[in-house]
Legacy VTK file of the C-alpha trace (Angstrom):
# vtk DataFile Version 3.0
C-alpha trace
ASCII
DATASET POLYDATA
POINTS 359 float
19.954 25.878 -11.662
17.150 27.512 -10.021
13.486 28.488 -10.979
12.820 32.101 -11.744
9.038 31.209 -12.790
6.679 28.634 -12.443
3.330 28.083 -14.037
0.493 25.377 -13.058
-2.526 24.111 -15.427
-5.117 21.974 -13.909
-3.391 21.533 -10.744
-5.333 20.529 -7.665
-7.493 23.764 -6.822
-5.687 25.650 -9.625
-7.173 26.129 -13.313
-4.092 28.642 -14.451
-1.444 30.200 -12.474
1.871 31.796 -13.151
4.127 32.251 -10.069
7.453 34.513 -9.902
10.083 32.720 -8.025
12.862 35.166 -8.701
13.387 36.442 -5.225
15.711 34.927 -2.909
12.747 34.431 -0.470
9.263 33.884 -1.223
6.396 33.951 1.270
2.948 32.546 0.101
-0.021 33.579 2.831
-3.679 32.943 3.174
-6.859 31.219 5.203
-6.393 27.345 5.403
-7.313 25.486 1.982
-6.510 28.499 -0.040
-3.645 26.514 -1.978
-0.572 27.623 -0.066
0.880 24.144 0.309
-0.636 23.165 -3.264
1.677 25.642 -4.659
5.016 24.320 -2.542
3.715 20.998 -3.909
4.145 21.705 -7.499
7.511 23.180 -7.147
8.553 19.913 -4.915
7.284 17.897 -7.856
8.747 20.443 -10.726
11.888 19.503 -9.010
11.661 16.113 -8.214
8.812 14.037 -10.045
7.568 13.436 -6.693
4.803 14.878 -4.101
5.751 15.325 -0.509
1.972 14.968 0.210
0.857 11.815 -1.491
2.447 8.929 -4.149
-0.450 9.432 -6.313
0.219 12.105 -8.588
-3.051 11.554 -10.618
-5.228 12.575 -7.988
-3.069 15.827 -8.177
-5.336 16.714 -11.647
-7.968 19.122 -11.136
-11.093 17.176 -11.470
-12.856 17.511 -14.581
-9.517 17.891 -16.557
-7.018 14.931 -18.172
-3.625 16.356 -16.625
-2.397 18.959 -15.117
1.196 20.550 -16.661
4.000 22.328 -14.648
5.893 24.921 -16.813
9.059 26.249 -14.932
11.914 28.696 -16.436
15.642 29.652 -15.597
16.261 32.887 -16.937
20.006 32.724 -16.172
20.497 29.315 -18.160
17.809 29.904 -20.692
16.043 26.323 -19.630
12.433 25.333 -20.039
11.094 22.236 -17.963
7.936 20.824 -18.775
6.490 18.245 -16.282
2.953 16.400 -17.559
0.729 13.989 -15.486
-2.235 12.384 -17.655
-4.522 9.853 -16.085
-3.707 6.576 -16.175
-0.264 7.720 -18.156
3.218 7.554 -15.884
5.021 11.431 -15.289
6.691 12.861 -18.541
9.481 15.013 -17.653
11.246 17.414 -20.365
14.036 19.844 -20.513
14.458 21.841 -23.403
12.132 19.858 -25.198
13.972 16.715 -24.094
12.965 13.679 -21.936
15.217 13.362 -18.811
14.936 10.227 -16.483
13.573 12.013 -12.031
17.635 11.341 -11.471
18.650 14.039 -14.088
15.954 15.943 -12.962
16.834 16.038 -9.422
19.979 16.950 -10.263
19.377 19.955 -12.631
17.240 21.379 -10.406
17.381 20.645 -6.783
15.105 21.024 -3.728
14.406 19.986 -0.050
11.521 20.003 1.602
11.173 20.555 4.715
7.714 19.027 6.136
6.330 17.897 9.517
8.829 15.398 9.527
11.748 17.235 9.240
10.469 19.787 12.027
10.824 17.010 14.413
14.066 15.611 12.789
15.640 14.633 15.796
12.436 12.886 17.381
12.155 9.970 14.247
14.035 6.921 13.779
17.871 7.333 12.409
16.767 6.179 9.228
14.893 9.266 8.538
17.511 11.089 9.397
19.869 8.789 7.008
17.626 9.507 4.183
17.728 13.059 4.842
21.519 13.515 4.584
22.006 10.664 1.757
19.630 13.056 -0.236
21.880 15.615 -0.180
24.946 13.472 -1.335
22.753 12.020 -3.662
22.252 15.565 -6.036
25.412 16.769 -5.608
27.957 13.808 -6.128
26.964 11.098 -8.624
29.811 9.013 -7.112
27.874 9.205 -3.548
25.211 6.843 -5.472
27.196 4.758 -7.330
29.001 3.640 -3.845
25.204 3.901 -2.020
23.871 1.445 -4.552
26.957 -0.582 -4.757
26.528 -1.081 -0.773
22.862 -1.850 -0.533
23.311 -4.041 -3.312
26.000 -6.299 -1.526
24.227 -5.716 1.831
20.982 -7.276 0.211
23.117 -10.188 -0.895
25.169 -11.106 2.659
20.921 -10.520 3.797
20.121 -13.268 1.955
22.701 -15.479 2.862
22.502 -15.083 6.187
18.731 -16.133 6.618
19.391 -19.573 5.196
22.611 -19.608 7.121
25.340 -20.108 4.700
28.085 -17.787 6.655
30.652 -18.527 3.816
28.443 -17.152 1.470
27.860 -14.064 3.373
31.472 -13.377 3.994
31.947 -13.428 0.262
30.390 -9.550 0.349
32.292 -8.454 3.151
35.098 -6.644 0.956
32.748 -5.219 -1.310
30.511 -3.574 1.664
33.753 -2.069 3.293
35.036 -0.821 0.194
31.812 0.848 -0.490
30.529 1.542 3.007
34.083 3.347 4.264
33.508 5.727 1.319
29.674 6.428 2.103
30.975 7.146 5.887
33.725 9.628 4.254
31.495 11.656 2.687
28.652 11.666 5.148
30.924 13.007 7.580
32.456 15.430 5.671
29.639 17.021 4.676
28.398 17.292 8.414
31.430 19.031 9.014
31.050 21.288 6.375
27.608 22.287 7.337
28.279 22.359 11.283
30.730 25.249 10.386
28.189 27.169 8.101
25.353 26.152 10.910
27.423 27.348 13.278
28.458 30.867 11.765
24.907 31.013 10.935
23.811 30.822 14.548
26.236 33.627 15.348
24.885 36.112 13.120
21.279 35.595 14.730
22.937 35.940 17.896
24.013 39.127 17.174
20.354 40.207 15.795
18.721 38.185 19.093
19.768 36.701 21.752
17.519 33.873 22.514
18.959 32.257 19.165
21.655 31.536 21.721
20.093 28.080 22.474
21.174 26.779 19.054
24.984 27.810 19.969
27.795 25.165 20.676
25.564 22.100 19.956
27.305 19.209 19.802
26.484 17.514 15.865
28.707 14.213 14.538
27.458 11.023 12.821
27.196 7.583 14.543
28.828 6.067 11.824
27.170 2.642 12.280
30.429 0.672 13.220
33.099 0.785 15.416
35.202 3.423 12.877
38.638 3.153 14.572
38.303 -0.748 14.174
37.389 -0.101 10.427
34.579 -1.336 8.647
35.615 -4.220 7.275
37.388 -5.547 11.017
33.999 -4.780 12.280
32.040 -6.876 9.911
34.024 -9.381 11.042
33.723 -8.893 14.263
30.054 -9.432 13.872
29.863 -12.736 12.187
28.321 -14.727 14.816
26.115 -11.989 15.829
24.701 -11.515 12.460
24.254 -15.168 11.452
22.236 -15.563 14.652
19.963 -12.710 14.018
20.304 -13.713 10.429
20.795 -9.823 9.188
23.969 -7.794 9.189
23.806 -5.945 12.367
27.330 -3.308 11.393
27.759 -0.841 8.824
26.566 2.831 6.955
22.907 1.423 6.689
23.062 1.901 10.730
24.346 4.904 10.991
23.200 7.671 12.759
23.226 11.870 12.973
23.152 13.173 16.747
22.561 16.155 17.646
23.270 16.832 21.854
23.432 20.060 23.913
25.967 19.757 27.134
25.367 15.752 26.846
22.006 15.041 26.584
19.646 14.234 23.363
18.130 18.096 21.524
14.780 15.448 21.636
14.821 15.095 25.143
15.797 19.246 26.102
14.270 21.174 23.440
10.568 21.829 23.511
9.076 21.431 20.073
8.904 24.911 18.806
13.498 24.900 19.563
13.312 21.488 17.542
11.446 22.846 14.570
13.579 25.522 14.413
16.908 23.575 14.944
15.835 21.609 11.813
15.383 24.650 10.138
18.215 26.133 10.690
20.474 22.796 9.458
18.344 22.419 6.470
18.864 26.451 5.639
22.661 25.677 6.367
22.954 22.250 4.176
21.673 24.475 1.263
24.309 26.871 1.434
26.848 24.129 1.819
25.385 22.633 -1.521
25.740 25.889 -3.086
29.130 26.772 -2.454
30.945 23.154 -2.672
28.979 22.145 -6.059
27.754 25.037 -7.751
24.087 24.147 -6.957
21.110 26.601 -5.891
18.742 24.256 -4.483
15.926 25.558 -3.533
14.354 24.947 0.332
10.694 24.894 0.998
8.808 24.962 4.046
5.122 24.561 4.361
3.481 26.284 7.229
6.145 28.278 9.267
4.252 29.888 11.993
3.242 26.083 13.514
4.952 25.288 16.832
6.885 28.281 16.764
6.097 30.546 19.100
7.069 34.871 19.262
10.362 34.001 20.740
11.355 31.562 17.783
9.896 33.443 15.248
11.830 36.489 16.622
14.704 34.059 16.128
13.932 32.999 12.614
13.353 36.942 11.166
16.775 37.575 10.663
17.629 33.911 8.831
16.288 35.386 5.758
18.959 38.129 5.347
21.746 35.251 5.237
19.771 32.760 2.756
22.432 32.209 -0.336
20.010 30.231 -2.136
15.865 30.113 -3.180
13.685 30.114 -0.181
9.938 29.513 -0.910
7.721 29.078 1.818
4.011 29.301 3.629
2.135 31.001 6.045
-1.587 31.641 7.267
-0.770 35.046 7.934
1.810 37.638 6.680
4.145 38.034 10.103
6.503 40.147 8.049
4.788 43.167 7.570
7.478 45.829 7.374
9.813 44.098 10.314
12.110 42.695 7.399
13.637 44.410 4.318
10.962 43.992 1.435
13.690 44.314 -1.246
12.544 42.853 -4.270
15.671 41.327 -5.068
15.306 39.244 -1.820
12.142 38.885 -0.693
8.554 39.152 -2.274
5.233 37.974 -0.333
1.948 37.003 -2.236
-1.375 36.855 -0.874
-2.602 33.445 -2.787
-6.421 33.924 -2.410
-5.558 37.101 -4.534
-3.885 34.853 -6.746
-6.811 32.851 -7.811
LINES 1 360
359 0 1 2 3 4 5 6 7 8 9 10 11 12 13 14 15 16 17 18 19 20 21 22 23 24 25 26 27 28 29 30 31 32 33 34 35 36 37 38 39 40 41 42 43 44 45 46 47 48 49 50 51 52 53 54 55 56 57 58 59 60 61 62 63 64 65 66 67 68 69 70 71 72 73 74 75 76 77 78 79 80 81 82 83 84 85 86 87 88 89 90 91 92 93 94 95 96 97 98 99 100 101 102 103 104 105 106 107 108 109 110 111 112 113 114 115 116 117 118 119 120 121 122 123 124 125 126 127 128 129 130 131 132 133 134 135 136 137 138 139 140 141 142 143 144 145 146 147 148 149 150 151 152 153 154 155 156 157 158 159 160 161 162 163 164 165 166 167 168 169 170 171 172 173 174 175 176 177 178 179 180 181 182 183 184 185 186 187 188 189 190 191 192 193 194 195 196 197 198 199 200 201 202 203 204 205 206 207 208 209 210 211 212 213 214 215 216 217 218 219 220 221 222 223 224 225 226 227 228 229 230 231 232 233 234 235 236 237 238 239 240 241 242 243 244 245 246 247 248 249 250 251 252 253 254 255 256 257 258 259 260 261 262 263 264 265 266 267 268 269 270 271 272 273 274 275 276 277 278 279 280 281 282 283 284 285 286 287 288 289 290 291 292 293 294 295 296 297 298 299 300 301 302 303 304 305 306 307 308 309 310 311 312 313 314 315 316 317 318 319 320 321 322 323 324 325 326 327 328 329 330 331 332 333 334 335 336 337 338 339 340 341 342 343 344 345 346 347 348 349 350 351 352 353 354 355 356 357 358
């Protein structure tokens, strides 16, 4: 399910507002400090209990009020989700008048976010980029979890035997972290399979509109599983015994694996200037949504806070045409309006709002 409205009370620079989210694309412009990212902020957290921005949600209360509430509709399931945040009170989530746990939130209504982080994807550590594709798994299979929590549960375990050196101990967990771990490595490559074809098809069409998106053609995109995957997981593990009692962690396995992404052999961190990057990550995140949305019936919805930064006419140019191939809701922020009339302004699939008018 996706959002076709959204309303805020008392939140952040924001008495009362009521925001259509119907479109397929949504552009929100204006001056710095206007509430642009504010209002990405409350659908992030309408979807997800959470902020991208900060962990304390009570600070997110406009100040001289006692909570701010997020109101947000489906019209094609008939829905209502209520979201309220009173000081000193933890988040109360409802659905239809019901209390759901953030898990069967996150689930009913999906989103990604894609911040200054994820513009950069390939320049931070592999376990951002872990995160990043576990969250994924994580809404749209509730099997994913159950073997993602059975792993790190066992992993924690062999940990803890390992720092007080008791190898027998740790070797107890071995079958239960290959069971789990070779089914976490399934999936995780499947799925970037899945989305390197949609990526890749997607790249063709902008081709076709302009030529510089050429660049982002015939990249080379696999996971570093974390262990030596021919050997097997659990062969692996064992191979690693003395290693990991003398570091005293385990040093094999999902929890080190990795997503590359390489253009004619060498690292997109170390070829791309940072404008191609931010684009690149994009452009996967634009394509992992569609994936979602055809394979499990989701409509996630993507947000992205500040497009124009980094990105200079070229990319842009590159970007323009994205928006005719979204499959799912695209919200996102600008300081300016770039569009103009240099994109179809079809209600149905994209509407722009000017937030100082808002106000």
């Amino acid at each position: 399910m996706a959002f076709s409205k959204i309303d805020l009370r008392n939140f952040r620079c924001f008495d009362s507002l009521s925001i259509d989210l119907s479109s397929k694309s949504t552009l929100f412009y204006g001056k710095n400090g206007c509430g642009k990212t504010s209002i990405l902020e409350s659908i992030y957290i309408a979807t997800s209990g959470r902020s991208f921005r900060t962990s304390n949600l009570e600070s997110l209360i406009k100040k001289g009020s006692e909570a701010f509430i997020l109101s947000a509709y489906d019209d094609s399931s008939g829905s209502i989700l209520e979201i309220k945040k009173a000081k000193t009170k933890p988040i109360n989530i409802k659905i239809n008048n019901s209390r759901v746990t953030i898990s069967e939130l996150v689930r009913t209504f999906p989103s990604f976010s894609i911040d200054s982080k994820t513009f950069f994807y390939n320049d931070n550590a592999p376990e951002y980029r872990r995160k990043q594709l576990d969250r994924g798994l994580f809404v749209a299979s509730p099997d994913y979890a159950k073997d993602w929590f059975g792993y790190f549960r066992a992993l924690k375990q062999r940990n803890s035997a390992l720092k007080i050196g008791d190898i027998a101990q740790a070797t107890a967990y071995d079958q239960l972290l290959a069971d789990h771990g070779e089914k976490l490595n399934f999936m995780r490559e499947n799925l970037i399979t899945e989305v390197k074809e949609i990526y890749d098809d997607l790249v063709n069409k902008l081709i076709y509109e302009n030529k510089r998106a050429e660049i982002f053609y015939d990249l080379n995109i696999y996971l570093k599983p974390g262990f030596d995957n021919k050997a097997g997981l659990m062969e692996s593990i064992a191979s690693a015994n003395n290693v990991d009692l003398k570091r005293k962690i385990t040093t094999v396995g999902p929890h080190k694996a990795d997503v590359i992404f390489e253009s004619k052999d060498s690292l997109i961190k170390d070829i791309f200037s940072r404008g191609e990057q931010k684009l690149l990550s994009i452009l996967w995140s634009l394509s992992q949504n569609i994936y979602l949305g055809r394979s499990f019936n989701l409509s996630p919805i993507l947000l992205l806070d500040d497009l124009s930064s980094e990105l200079d006419s070229e990319m842009l140019g590159c970007f323009m045409p994205s928006l005719k191939f979204i499959e799912n809701r695209f919200v996102f922020s600008n300081i300016v309006d770039l569009f103009g009339s240099k994109i179809n302004t079809d209600k149905q699939s994209f509407k722009k709002f000017h937030v100082e008018q808002l106000k």
